[in-house]
GUMARKE-61911 format. One record per residue (C-alpha): residue number from 1; x, y, z. Coordinates in pm, 1 decimal, decimal comma. Each point is the difference from the previous one (the first is absolute). Layout:
# GUMARKE-61911
 seq        X        Y        Z
 NUM        X        Y        Z
...
This chain:
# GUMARKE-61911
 seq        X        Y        Z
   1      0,0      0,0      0,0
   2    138,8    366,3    -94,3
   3    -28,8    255,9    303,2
   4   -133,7    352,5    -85,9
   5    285,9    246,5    -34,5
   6     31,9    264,9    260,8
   7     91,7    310,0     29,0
   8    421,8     70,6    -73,5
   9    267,3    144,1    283,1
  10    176,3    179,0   -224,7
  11    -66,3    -93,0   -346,0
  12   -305,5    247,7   -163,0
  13   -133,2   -375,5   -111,1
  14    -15,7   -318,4    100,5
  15    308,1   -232,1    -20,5
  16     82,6   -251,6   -279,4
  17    -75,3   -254,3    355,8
  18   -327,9    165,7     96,4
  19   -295,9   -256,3     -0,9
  20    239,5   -318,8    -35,5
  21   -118,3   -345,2    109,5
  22    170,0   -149,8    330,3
  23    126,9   -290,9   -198,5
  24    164,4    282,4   -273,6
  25     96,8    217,7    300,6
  26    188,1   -233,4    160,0
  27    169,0   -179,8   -322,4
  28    125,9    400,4    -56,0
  29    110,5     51,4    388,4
  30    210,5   -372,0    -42,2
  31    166,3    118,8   -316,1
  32     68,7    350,9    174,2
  33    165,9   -240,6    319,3
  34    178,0   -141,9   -252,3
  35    144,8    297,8   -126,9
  36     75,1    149,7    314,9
  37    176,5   -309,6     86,9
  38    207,7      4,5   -333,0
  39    102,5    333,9     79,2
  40    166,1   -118,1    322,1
  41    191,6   -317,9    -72,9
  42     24,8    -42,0   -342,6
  43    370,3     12,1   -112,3
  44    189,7    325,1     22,3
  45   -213,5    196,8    320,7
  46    309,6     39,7    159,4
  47    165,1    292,5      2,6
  48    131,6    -29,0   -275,7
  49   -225,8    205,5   -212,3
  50     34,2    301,2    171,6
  51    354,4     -4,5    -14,2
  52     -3,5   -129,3   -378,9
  53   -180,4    325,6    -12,7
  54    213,2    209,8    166,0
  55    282,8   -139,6   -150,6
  56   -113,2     -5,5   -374,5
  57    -98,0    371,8     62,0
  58    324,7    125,8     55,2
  59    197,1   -238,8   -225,3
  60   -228,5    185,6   -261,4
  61     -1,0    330,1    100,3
  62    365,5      2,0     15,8
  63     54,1   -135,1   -387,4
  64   -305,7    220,0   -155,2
  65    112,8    292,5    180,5
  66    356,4    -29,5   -115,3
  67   -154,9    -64,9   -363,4
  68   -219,7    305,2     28,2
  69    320,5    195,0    129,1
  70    172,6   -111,0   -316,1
  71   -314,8    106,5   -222,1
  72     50,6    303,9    124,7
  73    363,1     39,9   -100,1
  74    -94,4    -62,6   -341,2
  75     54,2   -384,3     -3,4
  76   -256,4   -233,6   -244,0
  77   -238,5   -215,3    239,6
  78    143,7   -337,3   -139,2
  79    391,9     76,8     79,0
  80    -68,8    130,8    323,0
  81   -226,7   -289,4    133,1
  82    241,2   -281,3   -129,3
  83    284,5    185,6    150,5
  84   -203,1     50,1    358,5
  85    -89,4   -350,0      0,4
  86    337,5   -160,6   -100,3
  87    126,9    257,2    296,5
  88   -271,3   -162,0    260,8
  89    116,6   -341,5    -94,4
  90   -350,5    -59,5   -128,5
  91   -167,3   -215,8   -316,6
  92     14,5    195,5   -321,0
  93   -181,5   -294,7   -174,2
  94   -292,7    -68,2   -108,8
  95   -111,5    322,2   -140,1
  96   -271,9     27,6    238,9
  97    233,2    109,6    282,2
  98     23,2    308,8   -125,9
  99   -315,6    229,7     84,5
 100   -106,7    148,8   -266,5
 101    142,3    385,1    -93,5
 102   -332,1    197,2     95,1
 103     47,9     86,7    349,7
 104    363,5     58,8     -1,0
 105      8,1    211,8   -283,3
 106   -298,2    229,3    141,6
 107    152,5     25,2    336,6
 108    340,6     97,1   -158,3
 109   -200,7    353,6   -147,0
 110    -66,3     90,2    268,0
 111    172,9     23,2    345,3
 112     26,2   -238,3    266,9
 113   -214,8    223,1    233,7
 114   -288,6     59,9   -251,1
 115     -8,1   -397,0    -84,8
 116    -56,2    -39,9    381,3
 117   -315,9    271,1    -16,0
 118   -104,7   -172,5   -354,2
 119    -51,3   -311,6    224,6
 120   -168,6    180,3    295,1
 121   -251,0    158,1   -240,6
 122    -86,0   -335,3   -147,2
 123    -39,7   -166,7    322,6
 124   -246,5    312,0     91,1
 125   -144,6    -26,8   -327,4
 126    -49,5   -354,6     60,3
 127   -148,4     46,4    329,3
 128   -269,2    272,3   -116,8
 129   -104,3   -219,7   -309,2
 130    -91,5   -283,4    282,7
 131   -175,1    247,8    183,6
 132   -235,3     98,0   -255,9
 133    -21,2   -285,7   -137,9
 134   -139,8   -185,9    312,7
 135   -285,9    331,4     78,4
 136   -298,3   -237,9    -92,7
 137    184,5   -301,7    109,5
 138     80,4     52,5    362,4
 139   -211,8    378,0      6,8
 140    -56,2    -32,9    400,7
 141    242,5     83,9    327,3
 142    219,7   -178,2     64,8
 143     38,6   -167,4   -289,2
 144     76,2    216,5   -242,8
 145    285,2    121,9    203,0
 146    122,3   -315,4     90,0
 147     22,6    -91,3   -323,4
 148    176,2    291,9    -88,9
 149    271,9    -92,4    293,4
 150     37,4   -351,9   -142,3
 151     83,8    132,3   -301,4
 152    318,2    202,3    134,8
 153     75,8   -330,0    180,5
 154     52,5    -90,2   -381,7
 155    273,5    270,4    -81,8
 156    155,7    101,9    255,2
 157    340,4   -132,4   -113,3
 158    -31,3    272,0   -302,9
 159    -30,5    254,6    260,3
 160    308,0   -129,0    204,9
 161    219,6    150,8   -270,4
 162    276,3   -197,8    -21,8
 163   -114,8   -246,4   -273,9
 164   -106,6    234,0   -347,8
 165    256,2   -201,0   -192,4
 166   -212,6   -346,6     72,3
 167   -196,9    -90,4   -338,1
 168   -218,9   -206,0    204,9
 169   -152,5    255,3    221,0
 170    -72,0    272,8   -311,2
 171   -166,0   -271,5   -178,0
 172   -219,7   -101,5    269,4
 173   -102,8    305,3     49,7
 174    -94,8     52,9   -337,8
 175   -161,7   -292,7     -4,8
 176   -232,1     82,1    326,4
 177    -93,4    338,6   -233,9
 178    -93,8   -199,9   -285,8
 179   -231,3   -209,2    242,7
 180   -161,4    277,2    148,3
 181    -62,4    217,2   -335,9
 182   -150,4   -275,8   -195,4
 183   -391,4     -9,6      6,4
 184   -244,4   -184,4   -241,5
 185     42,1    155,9   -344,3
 186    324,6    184,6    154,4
 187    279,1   -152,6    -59,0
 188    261,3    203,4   -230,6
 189    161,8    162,3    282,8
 190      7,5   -307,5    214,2
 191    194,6   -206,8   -272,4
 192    215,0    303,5    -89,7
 193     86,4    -54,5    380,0
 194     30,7   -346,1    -88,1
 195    249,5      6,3   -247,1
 196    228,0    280,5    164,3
 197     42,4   -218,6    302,0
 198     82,3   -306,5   -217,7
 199    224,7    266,1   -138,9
 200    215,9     55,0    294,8
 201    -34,6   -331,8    168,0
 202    -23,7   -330,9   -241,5
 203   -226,1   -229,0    233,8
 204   -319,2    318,3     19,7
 205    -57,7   -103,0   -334,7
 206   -131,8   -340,0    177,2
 207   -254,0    264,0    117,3
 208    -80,3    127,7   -379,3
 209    -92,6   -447,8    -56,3
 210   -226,8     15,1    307,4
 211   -207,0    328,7   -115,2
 212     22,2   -180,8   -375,7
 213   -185,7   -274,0    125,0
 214   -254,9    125,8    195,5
 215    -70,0    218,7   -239,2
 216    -72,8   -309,7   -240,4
 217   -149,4   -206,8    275,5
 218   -236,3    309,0      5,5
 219    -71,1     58,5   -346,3
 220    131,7    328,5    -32,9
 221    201,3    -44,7   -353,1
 222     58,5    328,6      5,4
 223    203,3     42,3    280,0
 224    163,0   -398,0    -62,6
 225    109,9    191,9   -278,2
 226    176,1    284,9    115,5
 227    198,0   -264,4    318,9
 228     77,2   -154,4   -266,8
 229    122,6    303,8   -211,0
 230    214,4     79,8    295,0
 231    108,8   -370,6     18,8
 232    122,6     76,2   -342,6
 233    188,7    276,8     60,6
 234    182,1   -141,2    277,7
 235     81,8   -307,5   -147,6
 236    184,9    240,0   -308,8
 237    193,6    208,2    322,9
 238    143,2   -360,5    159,0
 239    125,2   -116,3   -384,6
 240    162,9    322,4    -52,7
 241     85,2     18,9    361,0
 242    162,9   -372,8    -43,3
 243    210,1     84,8   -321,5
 244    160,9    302,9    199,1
 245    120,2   -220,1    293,5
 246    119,5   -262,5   -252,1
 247    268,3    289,8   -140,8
 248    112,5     44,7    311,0
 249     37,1   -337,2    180,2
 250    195,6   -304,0    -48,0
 251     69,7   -346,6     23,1
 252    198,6     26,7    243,4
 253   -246,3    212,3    238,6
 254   -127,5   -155,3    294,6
 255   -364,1   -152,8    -54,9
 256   -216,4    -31,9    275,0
 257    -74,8   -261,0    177,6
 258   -239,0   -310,4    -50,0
 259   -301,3     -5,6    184,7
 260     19,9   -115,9    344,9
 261   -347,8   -102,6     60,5
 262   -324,3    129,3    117,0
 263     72,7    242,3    307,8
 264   -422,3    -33,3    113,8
 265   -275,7    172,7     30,9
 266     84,2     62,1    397,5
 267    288,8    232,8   -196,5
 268   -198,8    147,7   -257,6
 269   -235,3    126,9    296,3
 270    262,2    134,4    232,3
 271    204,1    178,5   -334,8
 272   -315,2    206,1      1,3
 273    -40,2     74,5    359,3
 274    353,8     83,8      8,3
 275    -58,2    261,2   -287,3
 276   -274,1    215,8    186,4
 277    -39,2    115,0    297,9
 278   -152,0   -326,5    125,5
 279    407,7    -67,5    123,4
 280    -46,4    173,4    301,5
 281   -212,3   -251,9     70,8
 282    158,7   -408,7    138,5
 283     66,5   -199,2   -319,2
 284   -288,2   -200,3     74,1
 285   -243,0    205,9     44,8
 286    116,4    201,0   -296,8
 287    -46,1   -276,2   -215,0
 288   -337,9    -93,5    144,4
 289    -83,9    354,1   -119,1
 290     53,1    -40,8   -370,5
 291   -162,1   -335,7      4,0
 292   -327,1    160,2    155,0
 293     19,3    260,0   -259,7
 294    -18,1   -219,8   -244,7
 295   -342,3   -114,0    162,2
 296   -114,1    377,9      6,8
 297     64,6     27,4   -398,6
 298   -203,1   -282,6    -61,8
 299   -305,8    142,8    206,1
 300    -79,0    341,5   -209,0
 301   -216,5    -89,9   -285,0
 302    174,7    248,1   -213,4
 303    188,0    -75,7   -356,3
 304    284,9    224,5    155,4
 305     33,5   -264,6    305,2
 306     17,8   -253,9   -231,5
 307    276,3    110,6   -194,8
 308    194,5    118,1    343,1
 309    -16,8   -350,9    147,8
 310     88,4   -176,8   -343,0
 311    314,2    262,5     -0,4
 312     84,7   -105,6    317,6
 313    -19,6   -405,5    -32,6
 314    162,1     31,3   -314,2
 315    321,1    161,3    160,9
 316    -48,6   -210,6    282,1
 317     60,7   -290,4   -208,3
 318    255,0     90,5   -188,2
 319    209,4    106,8    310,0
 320   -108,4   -333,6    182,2
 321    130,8   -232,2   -262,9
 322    293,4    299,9   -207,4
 323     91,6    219,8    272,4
 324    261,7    -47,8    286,4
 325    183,0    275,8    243,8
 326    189,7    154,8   -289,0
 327   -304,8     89,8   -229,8
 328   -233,7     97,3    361,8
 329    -25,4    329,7   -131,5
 330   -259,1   -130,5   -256,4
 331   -261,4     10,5    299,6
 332      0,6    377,7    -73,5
 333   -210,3    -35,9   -325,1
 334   -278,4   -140,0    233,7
 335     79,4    194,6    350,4
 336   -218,6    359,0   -115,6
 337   -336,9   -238,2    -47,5
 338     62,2   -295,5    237,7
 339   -105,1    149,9    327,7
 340   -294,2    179,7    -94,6
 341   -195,0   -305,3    -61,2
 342    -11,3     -0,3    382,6
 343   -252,4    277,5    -28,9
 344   -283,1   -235,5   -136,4
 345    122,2   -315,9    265,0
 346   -231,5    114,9    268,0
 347   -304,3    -84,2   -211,7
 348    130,3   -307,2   -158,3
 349     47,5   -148,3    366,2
 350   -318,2    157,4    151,5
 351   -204,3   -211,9   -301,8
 352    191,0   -305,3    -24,6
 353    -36,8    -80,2    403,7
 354   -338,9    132,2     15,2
 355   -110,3   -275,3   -273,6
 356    264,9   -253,0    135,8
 357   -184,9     39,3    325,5
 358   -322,6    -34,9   -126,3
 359   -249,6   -253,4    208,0
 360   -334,6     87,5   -143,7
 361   -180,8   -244,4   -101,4
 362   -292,2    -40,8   -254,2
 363   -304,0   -153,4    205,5
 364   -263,7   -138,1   -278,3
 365   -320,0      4,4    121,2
 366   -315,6   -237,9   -127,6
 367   -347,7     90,3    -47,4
 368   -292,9   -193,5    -94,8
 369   -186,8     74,6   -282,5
């Protein structure tokens, strides 16, 4: 038996849970035990993720910043990252290893001081976009506030300062902008967005695949069409991008390293946490905090929430099983979106335990004729 919905905490309507059975309420509250309990002992939730972090911040800042230095003496991008990298000791092959030239070459116009405010505006603009954007969402105190305060959880290392030169953390920015600016029928900015952040960071443009197929899952050709335009168009910058490395590397440049296995999901989780604010926080509990975001995505009935979890479990994945401590810094692609899903959790878990907890019976009644 369905329950009638009630009325929302926070949300303006009822959650994607509202009105469940008690045998579909509690199948959904197992799988979110589940989760929770992946996010605690799966492989890799030891510390190690938020010192993979912290270490493959610097490591990065310190080559990128030398290579933007260089830019800025009039070096070409190519010859100044293959000599920066063959200084740091690190893999010049395969091409990938190189980021691609758009950051770098933007940061070296302008000075080191004005790429740091560049980053603080688009954490600000970031922030403001979420805010209207979530006005009929969450429209009531204290919701709408809180949700704006999650959201900062989500970039606060931008506003730290000491990481502009970190791909990662531009792109995922840019990538929380293109979330929050895209609307049904408006979608050129948000895939402009798209496309710049696969741009400066190579692994957004798994972001640009996930909008692509929603948008085709939806029937919106239209906008399939123009992901898939941008798809295009990044696919041309990583051949180009490729043939420049090749003229500048050789065979006997270091290559990187095989892949050493699946690192988990427990270090996927924690990679985020340790990229927002949610680090303050013990590892644990940080970690239990993205996994219950994950259950607050999945409770707005909104296309927008839809596309924000999918973005999410997508990168997820691909750090669980690609990632490991010296590629961390790829939680920042996901760290501007991942905590405000903990705005809609309060009516996910209101609905699912009032219909797990359901005893009402139906009580059938005969009559004679």
């Amino acid at each position: 038996m369905t329950r009638a919905a009630v009325r929302p905490l926070w949300l303006a309507a009822p959650s994607r849970y509202a009105g469940r059975s008690r045998r579909h309420a509690r199948w959904l509250l197992a799988v979110l035990a589940l989760l929770l309990l992946a996010a605690l002992i799966a492989p890799g939730t030891s510390g190690s993720a938020a010192a993979g972090t912290e270490a493959a911040d610097q490591a990065n800042e310190i080559v990128y910043a030398r290579i933007v230095d260089d830019l800025r003496h009039g070096d070409d991008y190519y010859t100044a990252t293959a000599r920066a990298l063959r200084s740091a000791g690190a893999p010049l092959q395969p091409f990938h290893v190189f980021r691609l030239p758009t950051l770098a070459v933007l940061q070296a116009k302008v000075s080191q001081v004005s790429a740091a405010l560049l980053l603080y505006a688009l954490a600000l603009l970031s922030l403001f976009a979420w805010w209207k954007r979530l006005a009929d969402a969450v429209p009531r105190f204290p919701a709408r506030p809180i949700a704006l305060l999650l959201a900062a959880v989500g970039v606060t290392s931008a506003v730290l300062g000491h990481l502009v030169a970190t791909h990662d953390l531009w792109a995922g920015l840019i990538v929380s902008l293109s979330l929050a600016s895209r609307k049904p029928g408006r979608w050129i900015t948000a895939a402009a967005l798209g496309l710049s952040a696969a741009l400066i960071r190579e692994t957004a443009a798994l972001y640009v695949v996930v909008m692509l197929v929603l948008a085709l899952l939806e029937g919106q050709r239209r906008e399939a069409a123009g992901w898939a335009g941008a798809l295009a168009l990044f696919a041309v910058a990583v051949v180009l991008h490729a043939q420049a490395v090749a003229s500048v590397t050789g065979p006997l440049d270091q290559s990187l390293a095989a892949w050493s296995g699946a690192s988990g999901f427990g270090f996927a989780v924690r990679a985020v946490a340790s990229a927002t604010a949610l680090s303050l926080l013990p590892p644990a509990l940080g970690a239990i905090a993205v996994a219950l975001s994950l259950a607050g995505w999945s409770a707005w009935r909104d296309p927008l929430a839809a596309r924000a979890l999918a973005t999410i479990v997508v990168q997820l994945l691909s750090m669980s099983f690609l990632a490991g401590p010296d590629t961390a810094d790829w939680a920042f692609l996901i760290a501007p979106i991942a905590p405000i899903g903990l705005t809609f959790f309060p009516d996910a878990l209101r609905d699912l335990s009032r219909a797990a907890l359901d005893r009402r019976r139906i009580t059938v009644t005969r009559t004679s004729a």
